[in-house]
DRENTORVEX-890761 format. One record per atom (N, C-alpha, C): residue in three letters; x, y, z. Coordinates in steps of 0.001 Angstrom, whole numbers, plus 500000, padded with zeros to 6 digits. Example, Ala and Ser with C-alpha at 12.3 -4.5 7.8 and 13.67 -1.06 7.14 Angstrom:
# residues 2
ALA513190494310507800 ALA512300495500507800 ALA513200496700507800 SER512850497750507080 SER513670498940507140 SER512900500030507870 
***
This chain:
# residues 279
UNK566008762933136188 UNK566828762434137294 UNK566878760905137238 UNK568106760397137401 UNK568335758828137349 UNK568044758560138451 UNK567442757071138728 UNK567009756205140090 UNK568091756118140930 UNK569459756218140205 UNK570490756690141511 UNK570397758014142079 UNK570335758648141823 UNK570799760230142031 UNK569272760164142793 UNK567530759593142536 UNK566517759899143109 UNK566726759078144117 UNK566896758289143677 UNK567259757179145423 UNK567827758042146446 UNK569314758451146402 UNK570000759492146980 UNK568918760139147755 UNK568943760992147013 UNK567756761856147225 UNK566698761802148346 UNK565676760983148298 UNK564978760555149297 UNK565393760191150262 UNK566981759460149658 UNK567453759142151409 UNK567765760097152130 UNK568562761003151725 UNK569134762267152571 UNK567862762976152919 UNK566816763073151920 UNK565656764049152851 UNK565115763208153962 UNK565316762486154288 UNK564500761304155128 UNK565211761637156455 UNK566821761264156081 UNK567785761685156985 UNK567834763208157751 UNK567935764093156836 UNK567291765891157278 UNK566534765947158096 UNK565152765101157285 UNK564053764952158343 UNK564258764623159762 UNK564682763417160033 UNK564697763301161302 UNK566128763728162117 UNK567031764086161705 UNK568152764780162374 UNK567248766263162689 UNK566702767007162259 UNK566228768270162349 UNK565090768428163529 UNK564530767104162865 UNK563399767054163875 UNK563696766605165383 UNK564252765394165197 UNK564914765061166602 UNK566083765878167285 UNK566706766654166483 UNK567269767190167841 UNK566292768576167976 UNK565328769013167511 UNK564754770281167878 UNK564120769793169263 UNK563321768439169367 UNK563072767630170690 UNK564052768193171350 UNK564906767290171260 UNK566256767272172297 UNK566685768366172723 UNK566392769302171962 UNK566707771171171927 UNK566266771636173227 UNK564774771256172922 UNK563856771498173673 UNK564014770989175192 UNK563813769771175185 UNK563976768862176207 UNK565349769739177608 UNK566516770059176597 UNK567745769888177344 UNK567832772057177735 UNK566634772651177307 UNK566653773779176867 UNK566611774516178849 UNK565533774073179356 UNK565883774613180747 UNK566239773939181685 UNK567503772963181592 UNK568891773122182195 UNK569918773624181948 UNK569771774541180889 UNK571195774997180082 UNK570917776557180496 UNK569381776999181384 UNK569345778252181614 UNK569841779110183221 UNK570337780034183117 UNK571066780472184205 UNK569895780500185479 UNK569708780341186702 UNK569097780376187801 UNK568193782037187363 UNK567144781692187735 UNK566020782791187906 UNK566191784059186279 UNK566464783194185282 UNK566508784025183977 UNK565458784381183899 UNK565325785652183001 UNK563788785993182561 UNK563117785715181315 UNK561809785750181666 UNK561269785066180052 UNK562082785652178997 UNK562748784772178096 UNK562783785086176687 UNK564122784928176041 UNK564940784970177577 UNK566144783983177620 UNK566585783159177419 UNK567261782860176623 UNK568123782047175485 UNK568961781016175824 UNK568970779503175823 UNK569775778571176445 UNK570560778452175238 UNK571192776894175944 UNK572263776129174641 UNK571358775652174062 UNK569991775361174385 UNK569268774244173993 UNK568443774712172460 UNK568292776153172307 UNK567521777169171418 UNK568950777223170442 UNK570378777587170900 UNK571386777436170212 UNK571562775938169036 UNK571430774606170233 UNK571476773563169360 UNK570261773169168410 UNK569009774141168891 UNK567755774110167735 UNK567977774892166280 UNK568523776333166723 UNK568897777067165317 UNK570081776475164141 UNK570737775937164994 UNK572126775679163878 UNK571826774053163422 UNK570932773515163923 UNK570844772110163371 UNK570628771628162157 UNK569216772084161592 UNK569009772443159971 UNK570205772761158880 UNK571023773951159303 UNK572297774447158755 UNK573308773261158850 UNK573316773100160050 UNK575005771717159844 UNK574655771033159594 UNK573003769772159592 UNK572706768917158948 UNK572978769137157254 UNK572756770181157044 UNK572797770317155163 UNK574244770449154819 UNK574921771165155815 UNK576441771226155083 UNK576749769436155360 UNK576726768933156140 UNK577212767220155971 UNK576716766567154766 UNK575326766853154358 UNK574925766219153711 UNK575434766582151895 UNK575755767846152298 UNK576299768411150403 UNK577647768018150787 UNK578383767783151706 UNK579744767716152265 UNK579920765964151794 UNK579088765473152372 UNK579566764151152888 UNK578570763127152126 UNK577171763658152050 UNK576162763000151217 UNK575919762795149739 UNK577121763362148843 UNK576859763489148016 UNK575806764481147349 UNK575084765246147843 UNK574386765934147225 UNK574963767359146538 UNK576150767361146705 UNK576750768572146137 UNK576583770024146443 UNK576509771003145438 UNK576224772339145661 UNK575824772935144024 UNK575085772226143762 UNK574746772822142146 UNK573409773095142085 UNK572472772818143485 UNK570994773340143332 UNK570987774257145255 UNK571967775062145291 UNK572423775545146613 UNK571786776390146334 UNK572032777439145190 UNK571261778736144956 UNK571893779830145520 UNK573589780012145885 UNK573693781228146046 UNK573722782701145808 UNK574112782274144011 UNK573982783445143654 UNK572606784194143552 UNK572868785390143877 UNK571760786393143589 UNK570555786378142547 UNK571231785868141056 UNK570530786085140191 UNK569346787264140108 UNK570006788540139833 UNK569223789684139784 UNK568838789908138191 UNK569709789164137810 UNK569021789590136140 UNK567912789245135806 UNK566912789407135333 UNK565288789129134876 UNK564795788790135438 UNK565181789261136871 UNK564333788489138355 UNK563970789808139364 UNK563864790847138422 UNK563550792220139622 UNK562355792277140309 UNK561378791627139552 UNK559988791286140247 UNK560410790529140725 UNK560624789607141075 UNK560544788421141898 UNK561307788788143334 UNK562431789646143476 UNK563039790349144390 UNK561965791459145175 UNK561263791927144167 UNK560718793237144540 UNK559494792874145417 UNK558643791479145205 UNK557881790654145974 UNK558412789994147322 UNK559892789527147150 UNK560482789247148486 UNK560598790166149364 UNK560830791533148820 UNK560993792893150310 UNK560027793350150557 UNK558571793164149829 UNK557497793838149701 UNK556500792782150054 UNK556358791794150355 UNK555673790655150527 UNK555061790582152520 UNK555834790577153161 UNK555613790847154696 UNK555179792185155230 UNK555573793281154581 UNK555370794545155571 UNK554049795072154523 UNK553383794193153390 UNK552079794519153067 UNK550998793447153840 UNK551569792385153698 UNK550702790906154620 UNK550673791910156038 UNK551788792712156654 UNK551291792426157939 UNK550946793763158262 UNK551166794609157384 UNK549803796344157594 UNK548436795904157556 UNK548302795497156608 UNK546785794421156255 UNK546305794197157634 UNK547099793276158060 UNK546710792426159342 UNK546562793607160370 UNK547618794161160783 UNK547035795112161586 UNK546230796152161797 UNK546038796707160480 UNK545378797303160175 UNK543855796915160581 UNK543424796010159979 UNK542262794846159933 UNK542200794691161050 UNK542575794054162346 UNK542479794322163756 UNK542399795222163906 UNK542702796636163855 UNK542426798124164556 UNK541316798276164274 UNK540835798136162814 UNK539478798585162224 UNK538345797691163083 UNK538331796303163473 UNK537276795242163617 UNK537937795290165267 UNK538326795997165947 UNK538166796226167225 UNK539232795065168002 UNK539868794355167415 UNK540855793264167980 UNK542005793552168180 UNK542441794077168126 UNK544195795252168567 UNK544047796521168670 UNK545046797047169401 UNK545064798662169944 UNK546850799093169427 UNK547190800287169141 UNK547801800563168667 UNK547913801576169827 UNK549763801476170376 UNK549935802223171542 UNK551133803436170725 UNK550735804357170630 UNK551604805129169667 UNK552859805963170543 UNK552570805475171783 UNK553624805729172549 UNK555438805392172659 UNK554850803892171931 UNK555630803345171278 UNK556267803123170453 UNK555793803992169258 UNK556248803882167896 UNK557967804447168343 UNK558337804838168604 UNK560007805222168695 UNK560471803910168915 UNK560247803212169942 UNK560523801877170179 UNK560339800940169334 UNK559305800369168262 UNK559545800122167127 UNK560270800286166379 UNK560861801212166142 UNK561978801956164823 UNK563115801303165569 UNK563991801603166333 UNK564842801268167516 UNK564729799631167698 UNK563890798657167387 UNK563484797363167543 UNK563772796637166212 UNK563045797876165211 UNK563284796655163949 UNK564819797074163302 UNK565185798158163580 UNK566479798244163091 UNK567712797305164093 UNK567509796820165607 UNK568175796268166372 UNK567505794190165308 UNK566289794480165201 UNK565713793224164649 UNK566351792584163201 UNK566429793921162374 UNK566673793419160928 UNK568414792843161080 UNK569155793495162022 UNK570627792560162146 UNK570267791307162444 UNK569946791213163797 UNK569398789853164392 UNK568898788753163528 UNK568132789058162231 UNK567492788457161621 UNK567838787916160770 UNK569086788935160283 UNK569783788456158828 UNK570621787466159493 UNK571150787482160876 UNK572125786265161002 UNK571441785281161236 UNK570281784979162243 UNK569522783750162165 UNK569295783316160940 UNK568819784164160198 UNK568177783670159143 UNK568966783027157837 UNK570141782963158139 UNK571217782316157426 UNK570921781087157900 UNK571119780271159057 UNK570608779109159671 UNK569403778804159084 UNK568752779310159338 UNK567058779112158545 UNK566813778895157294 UNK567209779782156104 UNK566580780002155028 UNK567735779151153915 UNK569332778986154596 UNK570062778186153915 UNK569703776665153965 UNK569067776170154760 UNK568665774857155268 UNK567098774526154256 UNK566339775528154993 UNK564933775141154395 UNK564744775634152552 UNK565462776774152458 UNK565104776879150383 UNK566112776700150210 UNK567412776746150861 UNK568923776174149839 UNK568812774781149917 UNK567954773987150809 UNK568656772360150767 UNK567284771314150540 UNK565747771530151642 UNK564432770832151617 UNK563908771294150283 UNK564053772748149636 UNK562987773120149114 UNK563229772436147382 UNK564772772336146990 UNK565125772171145949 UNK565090770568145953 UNK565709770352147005 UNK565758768737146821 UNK564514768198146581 UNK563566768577147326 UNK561785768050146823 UNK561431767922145752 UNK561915769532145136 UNK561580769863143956 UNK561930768968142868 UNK563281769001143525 UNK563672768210142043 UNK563494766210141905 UNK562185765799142859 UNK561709764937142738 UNK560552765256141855 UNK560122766185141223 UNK558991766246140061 UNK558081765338140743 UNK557329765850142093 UNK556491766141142583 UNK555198766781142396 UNK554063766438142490 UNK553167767627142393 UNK553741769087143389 UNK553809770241142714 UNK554075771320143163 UNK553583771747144720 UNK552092771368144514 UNK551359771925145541 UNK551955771162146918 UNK551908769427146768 UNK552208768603147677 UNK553805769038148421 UNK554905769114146865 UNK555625769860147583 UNK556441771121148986 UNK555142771949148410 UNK555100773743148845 UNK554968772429150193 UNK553564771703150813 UNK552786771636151959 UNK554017770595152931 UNK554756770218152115 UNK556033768781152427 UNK557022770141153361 UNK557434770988152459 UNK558588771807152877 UNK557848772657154332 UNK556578772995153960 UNK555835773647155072 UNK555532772973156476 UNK555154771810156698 UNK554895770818157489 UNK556101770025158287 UNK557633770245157889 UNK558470769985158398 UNK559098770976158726 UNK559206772474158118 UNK559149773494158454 UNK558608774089159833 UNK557409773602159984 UNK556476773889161093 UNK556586773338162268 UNK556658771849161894 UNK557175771414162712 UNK558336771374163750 UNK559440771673163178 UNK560546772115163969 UNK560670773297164886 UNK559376773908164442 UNK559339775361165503 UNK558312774702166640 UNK557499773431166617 UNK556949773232167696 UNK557363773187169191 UNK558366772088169162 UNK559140772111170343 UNK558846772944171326 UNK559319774454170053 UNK559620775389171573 UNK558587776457171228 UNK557346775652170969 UNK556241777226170938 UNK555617777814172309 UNK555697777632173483 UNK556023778524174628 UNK556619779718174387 UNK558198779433173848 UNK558621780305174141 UNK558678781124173009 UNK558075781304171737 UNK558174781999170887 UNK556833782826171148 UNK555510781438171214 UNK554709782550171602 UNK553748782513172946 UNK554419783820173634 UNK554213783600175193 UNK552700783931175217 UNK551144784408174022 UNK550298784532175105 UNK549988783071174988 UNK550115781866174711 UNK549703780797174695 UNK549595779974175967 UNK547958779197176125 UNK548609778487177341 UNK547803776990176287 UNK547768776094177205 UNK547937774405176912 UNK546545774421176120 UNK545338775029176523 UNK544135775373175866 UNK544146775548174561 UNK544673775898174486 UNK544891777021173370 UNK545543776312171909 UNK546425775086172259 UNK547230774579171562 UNK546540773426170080 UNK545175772823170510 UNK544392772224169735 UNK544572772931168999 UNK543613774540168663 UNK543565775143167909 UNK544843776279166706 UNK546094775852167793 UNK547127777034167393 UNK547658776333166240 UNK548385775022166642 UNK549175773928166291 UNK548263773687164546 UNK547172773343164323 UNK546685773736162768 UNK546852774787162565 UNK546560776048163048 UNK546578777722162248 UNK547921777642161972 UNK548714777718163170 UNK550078777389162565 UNK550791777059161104 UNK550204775463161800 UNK550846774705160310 UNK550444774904158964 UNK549235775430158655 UNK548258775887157586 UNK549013777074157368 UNK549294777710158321 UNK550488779438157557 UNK551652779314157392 UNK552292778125157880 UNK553316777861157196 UNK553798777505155972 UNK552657776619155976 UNK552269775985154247 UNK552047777439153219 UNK551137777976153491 UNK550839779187153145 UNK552547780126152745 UNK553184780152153811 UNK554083781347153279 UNK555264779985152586 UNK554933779072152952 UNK556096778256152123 UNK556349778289150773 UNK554376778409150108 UNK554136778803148527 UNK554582779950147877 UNK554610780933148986 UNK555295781797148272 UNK556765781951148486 UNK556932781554149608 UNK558900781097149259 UNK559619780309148630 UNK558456779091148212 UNK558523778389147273 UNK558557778582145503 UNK557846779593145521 UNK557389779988143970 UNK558429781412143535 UNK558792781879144528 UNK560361782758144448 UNK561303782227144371 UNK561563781089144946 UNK563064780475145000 UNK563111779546143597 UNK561550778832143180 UNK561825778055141652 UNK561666779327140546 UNK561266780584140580 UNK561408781603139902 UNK562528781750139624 UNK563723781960140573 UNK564597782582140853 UNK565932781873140405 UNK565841780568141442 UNK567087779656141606 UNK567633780276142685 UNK567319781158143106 UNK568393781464144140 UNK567806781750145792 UNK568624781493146793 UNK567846781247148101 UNK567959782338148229 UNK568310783512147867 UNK568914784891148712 UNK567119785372148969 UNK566486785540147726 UNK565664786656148041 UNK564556785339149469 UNK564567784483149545 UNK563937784492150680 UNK564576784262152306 UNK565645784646151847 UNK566600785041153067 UNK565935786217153553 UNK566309787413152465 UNK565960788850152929 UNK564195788563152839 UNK563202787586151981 UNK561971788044152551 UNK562219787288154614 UNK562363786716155226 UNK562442786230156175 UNK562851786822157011 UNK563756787760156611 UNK564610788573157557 UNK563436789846158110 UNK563265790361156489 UNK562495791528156855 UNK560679791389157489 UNK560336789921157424 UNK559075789816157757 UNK559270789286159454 UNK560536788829159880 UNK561005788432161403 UNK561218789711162086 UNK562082790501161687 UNK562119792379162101 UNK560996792748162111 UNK560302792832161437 UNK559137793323161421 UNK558132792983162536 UNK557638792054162437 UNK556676791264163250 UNK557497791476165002 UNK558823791091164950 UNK559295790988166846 UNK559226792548167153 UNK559408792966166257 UNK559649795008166548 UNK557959795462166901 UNK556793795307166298 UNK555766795168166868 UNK555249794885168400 UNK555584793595168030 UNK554946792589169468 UNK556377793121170762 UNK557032793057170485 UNK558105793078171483 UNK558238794197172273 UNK557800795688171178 UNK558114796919171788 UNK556840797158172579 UNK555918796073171977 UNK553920796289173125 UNK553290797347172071 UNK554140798072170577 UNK553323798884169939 UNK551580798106169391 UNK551892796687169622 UNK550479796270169145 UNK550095795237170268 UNK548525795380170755 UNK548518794815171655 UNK547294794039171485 UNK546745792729171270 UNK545787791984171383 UNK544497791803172322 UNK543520792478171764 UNK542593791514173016 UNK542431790064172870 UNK541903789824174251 UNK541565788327174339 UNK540861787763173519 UNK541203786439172848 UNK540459785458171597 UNK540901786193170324 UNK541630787323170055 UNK541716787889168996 UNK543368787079168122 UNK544256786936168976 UNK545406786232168557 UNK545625785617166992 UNK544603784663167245 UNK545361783991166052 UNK544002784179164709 UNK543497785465165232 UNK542473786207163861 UNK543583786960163263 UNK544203787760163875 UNK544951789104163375 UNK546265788920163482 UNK546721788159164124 UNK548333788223164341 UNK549290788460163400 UNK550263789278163102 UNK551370789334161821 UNK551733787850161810 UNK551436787181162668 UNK552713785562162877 UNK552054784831161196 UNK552554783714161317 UNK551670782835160165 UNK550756782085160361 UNK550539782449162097 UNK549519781489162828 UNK548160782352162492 UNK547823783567162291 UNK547243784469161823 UNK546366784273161003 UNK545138784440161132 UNK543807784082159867 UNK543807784653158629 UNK544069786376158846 UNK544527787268157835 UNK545350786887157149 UNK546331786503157602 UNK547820786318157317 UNK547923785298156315 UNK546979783842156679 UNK547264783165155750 UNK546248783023154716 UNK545596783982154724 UNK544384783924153610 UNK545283784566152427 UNK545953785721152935 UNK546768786513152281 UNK548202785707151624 UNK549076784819152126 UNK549674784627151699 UNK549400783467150649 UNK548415782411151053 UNK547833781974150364 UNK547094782227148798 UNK546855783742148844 UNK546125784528147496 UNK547687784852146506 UNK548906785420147523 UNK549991785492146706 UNK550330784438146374 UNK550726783583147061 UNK550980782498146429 UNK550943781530145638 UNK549511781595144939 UNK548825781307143941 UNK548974782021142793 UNK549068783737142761 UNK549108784513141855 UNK550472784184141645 UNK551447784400142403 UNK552752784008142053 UNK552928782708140881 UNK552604781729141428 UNK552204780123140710 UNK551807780791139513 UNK550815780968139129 UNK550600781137138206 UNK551239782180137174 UNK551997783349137290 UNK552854784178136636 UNK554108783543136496 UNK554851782627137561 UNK555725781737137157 UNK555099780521136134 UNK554197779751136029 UNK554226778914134913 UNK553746779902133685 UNK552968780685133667 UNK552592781703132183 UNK554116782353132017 UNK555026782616132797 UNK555951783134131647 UNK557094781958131412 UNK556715780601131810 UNK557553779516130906 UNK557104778959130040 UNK555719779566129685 UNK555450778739128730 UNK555478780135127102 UNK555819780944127788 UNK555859782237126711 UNK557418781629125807 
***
């Protein structure tokens, strides 16, 4: 890469950076006046609207208007000699998060209300739509636009994965109330690292699929199917937490399990991606 094109470069991520970040603030900030009189938890302003699509229209200006083009976008599929690497994106969340629950049922930290299981099925199939459209906002922004552009500063890898993860993470702070309601202000010392540490965590492996790959799709669909998954759980009450257990067992990435686990793939991944470039 020439010192023009890297110059570029840094500038527009700099720019991403704080357009993304600052209006997720502002998101936040402007989020309950934009809500109807006596709404109920979980209810959706303009303000959650101008948080999701920000990431997304910041990147189209910037390939639009910034010069950065569309030649490291990654749309196509690329399914040819990439079936493992696909087969890890659909299979990657609903093994991380049996594990996890599982592991809580066994060590006494979640209860499993089987009353519910119909409501689950009915949740993640209402979830996996829901998911695939957010997650266009999401996953086109963070591996079609942060993850490549980093990359292709020939970076240490690792520093990378933790760069894309940490601004990643960040942008969901704002509004962690409302994503995750058992939280109160206590609680936040400790959440706000687990958090950011599982973000980093699943970033490596969305990271090490998408430079496998070239292409953003398969961590579209891993995102989609690990967001269905996880709200169809918690949402329908099929899994229910005792107290202090949260952020041991949780499917989230705030989760102890969770990121030990994605952390172990993510490494194995790393390493099967550089052994078969050097074959």
């Amino acid at each position: 890469m020439d010192t023009k094109i890297k110059n570029r470069t840094k500038r527009n991520l700099l720019i991403f950076t704080v357009l993304v970040l600052g209006f997720a603030v502002l998101a936040s900030v402007i989020e309950p006046f934009t809500l109807p009189p006596g709404a109920e938890p979980g209810t959706s302003g303009l303000g959650q609207l101008l948080w999701i699509i920000t990431p997304l229209a910041v990147m189209l200006l910037l390939r639009i208007f910034g010069g950065d083009g569309w030649a490291d976008f990654g749309l196509r599929p690329m399914f040819k000699g990439n079936g493992f690497w696909w087969l890890v994106s659909v299979l990657v969340f609903p093994v991380v998060i049996t594990i996890s629950v599982l592991f809580g049922s066994l060590v006494g930290g979640l209860s499993l209300n089987m009353n519910k299981l119909s409501g689950v099925v009915g949740a993640l199939l209402t979830g996996l739509i829901a998911a695939l459209i957010k997650n266009i906002f999401e996953e086109f922004a963070w591996r079609g636009y942060l993850a490549p552009k980093l990359y292709s500063l020939n970076m240490n890898i690792w520093l990378s994965h933790a760069i894309v993860g940490l601004i990643w993470g960040a942008w969901h702070l704002p509004f962690v109330y409302v994503f995750w309601t058992y939280l109160t202000p206590e609680m936040l010392w400790y959440f706000i690292p687990m958090f950011s540490v599982g973000i980093i965590s699943q970033s490596v492996v969305y990271g090490e699929i998408r430079l496998a790959t070239g292409s953003v799709l398969p961590a579209w669909v891993m995102h989609t199917i690990g967001s269905a998954i996880a709200n169809a759980l918690l949402l329908s009450s099929f899994i229910q937490f005792d107290q202090g257990w949260e952020l041991l067992i949780s499917p989230g990435a705030e989760g102890a399990v969770s990121i030990v686990l994605m952390f172990a793939i993510g490494f194995w991944l790393h390493r099967r991606r550089m052994n078969a470039q050097q074959r």
